[in-house]
C-alpha positions in Angstrom: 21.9 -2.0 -28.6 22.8 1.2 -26.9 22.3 -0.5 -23.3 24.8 -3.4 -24.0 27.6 -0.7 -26.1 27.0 1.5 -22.5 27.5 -1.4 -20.1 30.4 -3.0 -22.6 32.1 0.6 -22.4 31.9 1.4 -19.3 33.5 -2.6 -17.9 30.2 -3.8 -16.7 30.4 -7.6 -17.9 27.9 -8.5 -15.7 25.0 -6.2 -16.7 26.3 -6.4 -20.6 26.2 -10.0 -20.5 22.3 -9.9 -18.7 21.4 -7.2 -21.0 22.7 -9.2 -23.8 20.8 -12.2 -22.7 17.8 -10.5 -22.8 17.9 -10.5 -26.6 18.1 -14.7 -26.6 14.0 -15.0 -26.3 13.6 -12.9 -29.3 14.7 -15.6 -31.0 11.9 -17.2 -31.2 9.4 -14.9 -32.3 12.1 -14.8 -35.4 11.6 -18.4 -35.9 7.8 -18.5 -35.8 8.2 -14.9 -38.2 10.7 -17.7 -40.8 7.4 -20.3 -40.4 4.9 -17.4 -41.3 6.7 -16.5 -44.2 7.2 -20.2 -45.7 3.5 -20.4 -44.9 2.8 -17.7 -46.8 4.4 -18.8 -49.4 7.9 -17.0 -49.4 10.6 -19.3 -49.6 13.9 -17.5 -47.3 16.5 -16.8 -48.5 19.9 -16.3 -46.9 19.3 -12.5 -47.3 15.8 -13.2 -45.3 17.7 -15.3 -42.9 20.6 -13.6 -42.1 17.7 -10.0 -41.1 16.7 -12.9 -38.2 20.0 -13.8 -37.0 20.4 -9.7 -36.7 16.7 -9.2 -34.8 15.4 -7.4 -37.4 13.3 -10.3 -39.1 10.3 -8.7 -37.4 10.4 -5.3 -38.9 10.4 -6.4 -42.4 7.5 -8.8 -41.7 5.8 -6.2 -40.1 6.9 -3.8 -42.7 5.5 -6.1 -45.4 2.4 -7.1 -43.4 1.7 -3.3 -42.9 2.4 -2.8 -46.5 -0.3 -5.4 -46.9 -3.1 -4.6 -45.7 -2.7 -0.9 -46.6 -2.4 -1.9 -50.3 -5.5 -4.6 -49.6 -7.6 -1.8 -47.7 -6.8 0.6 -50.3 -8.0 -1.6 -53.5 -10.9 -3.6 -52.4 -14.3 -1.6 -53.2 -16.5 -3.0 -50.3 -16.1 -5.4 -47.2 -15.2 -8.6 -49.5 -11.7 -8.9 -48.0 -12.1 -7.4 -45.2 -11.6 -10.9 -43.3 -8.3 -10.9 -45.2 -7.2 -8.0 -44.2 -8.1 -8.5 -40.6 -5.8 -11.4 -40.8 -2.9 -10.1 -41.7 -3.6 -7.2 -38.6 -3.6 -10.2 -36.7 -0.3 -11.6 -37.5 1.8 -8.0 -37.0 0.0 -7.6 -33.9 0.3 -11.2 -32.9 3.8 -10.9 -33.8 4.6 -7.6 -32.0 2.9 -8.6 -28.6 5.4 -12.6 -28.7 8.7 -10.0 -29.4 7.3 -8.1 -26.4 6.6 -10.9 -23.9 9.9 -12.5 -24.8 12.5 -9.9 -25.3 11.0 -6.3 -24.4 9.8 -7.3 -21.0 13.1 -9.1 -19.6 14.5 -6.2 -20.9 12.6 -3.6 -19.2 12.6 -5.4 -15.8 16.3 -5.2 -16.3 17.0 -2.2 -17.1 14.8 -0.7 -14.1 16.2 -2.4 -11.9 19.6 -0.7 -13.0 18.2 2.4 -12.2 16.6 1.9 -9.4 19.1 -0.2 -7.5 22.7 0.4 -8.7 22.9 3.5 -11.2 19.8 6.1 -10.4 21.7 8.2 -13.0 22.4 6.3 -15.8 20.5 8.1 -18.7 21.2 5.5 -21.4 19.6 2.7 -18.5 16.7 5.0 -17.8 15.5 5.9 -21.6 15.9 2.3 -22.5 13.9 1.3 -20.2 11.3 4.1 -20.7 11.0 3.1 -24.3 10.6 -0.3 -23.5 7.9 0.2 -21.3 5.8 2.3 -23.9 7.0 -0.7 -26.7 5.1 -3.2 -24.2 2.1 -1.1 -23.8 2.2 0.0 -27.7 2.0 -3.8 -28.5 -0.9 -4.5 -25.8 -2.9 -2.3 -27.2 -2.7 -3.3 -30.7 -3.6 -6.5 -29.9 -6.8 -5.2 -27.7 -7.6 -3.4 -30.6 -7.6 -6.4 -32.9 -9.2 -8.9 -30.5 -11.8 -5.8 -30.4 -12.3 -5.8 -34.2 -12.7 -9.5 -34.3 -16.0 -8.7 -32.3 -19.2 -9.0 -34.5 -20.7 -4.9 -34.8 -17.5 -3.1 -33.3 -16.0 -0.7 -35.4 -12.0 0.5 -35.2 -11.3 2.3 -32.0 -11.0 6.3 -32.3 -7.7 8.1 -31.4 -8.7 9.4 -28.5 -9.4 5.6 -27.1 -6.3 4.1 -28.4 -4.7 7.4 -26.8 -6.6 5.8 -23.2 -5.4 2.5 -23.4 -1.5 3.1 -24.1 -1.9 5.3 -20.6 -3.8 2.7 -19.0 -1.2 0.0 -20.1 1.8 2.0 -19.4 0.5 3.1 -15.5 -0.3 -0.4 -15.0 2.7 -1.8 -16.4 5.3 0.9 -15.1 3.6 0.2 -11.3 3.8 -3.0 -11.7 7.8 -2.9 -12.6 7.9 -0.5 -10.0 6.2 -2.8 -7.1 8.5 -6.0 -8.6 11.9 -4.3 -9.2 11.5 -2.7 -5.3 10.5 -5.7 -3.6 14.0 -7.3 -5.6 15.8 -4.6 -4.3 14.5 -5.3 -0.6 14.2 -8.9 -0.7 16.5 -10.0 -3.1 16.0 -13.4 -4.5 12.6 -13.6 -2.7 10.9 -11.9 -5.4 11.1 -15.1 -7.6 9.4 -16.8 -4.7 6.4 -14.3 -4.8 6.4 -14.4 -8.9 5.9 -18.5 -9.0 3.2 -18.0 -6.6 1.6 -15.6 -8.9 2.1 -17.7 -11.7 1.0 -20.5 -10.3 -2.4 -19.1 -8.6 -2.7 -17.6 -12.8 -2.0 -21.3 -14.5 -4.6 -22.9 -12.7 -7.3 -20.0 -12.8 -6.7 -20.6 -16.5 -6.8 -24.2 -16.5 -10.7 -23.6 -14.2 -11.5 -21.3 -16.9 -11.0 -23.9 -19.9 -9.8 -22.1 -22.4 -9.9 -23.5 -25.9 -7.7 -21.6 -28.2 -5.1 -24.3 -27.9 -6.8 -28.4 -28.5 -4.0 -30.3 -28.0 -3.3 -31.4 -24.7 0.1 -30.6 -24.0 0.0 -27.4 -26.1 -2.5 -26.5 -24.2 -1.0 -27.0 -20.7 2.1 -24.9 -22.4 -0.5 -22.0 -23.3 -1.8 -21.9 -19.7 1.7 -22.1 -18.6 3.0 -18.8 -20.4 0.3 -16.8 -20.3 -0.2 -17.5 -16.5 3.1 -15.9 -16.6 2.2 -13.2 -18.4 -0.6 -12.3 -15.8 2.2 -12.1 -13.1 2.6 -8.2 -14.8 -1.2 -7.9 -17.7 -4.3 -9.2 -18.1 -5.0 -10.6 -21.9 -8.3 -11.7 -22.5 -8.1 -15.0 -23.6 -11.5 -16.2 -24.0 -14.6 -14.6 -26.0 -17.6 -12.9 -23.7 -17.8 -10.4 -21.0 -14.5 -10.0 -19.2 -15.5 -7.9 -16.1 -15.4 -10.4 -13.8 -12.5 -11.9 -14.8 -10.3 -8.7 -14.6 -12.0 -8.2 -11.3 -10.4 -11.2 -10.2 -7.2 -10.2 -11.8 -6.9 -7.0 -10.0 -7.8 -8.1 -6.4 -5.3 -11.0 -6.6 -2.4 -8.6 -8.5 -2.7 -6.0 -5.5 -2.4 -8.6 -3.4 0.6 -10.0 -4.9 
């Protein structure tokens, strides 16, 4: 919000109305947040609605999700629940990571690219897209730590681990903004060509892998489809097992690419 109130101050229609875009994918994480709650039993409201159309459906989900599970955690005497809990984790992280892909990532790329290319001293570009960098990496790890605890025998991660994996998420994301928002500023519209390469080379490593979270067969195609373009910047483990080799083959194509 500060970003767009800079670039709307200042004259800069073009980057207000990019930066403004940005906020468009969000939308749907909203919608599937509206289809959680009817799920769960909640019919909206127009008070509930109108917190969507204002991008901030998410936080009281979240808020209430969080609320949850600290309230379920806090009254059940042994591990009866526990799988109840664990699902309701799953949906704020689940949740966090879709606003991420979708709104917090165009964002970043962005707003980096602002600094980098046309204002190196724009503060208001350079903390957004600091704090939308550690946002990305705050909601990959969550979801590593979830997928982590759905694992038969593994316990919660200590601090000092979660502490390892927001560094190790934010170097490998902020390089990898780096590497992609230089090569734009070099090459221009090229970069697209190198991204659908990426993304393509990723859909179809997918696709060899089989993955079956998704059955249906176009859903499925869709799934491959997005988070093939997700690898173009992560790796998300998709599919139960060892991963090694897999993110071995991840990071000798993504330092290629």
């Amino acid at each position: 919000l500060c970003a767009i109130i800079h670039y709307l101050v200042r004259g800069q229609l073009g980057w207000f109305g990019l930066t403004t875009a940005c906020v468009v994918p969000g939308y749907a994480a909203q919608l599937l947040s509206i289809l959680w709650f009817r799920a769960d039993g909640h019919q909206p409201g127009c008070w509930l609605l109108v917190l969507h159309l204002l991008q901030l459906g998410l936080w009281k989900r979240d808020s209430c999700r969080y609320w949850d599970v600290l309230r379920m955690a806090a009254e059940m005497g042994g591990s009866a629940r526990a799988g109840e809990v664990l699902t309701r984790l799953g949906d704020v992280c689940v949740l966090q990571l879709l606003e991420a892909l979708l709104q917090t990532l165009p964002h970043l790329l962005l707003q980096a690219y602002i600094v980098l290319a046309v204002d190196p001293a724009g503060v208001i570009p350079g903390v957004s897209a600091v704090l939308s960098l550690l946002s990305l990496a705050w909601a990959l790890v969550s979801y590593s730590h979830f997928t982590c605890l759905l694992k038969p025998g593994h316990l919660s991660l200590p601090a000092m681990a979660m502490l390892c994996l927001l560094l190790w998420r934010t170097g490998m994301l902020g390089t990898r903004v780096l590497a992609l928002v230089l090569f734009a500023r070099l090459y221009s519209f090229w970069v697209f060509a190198v991204a659908g390469v990426h993304w393509l080379l990723m859909s179809f490593w997918l696709v060899g892998q089989q993955t079956d979270i998704v059955a249906q067969p176009c859903r499925w195609r869709l799934f491959n489809c997005l988070v093939g373009a997700v690898y173009i910047f992560c790796y998300i483990n998709v599919r139960p097992g060892p991963s090694k080799t897999r993110v071995s083959v991840f990071y000798a194509v993504s330092t290629r690419m």
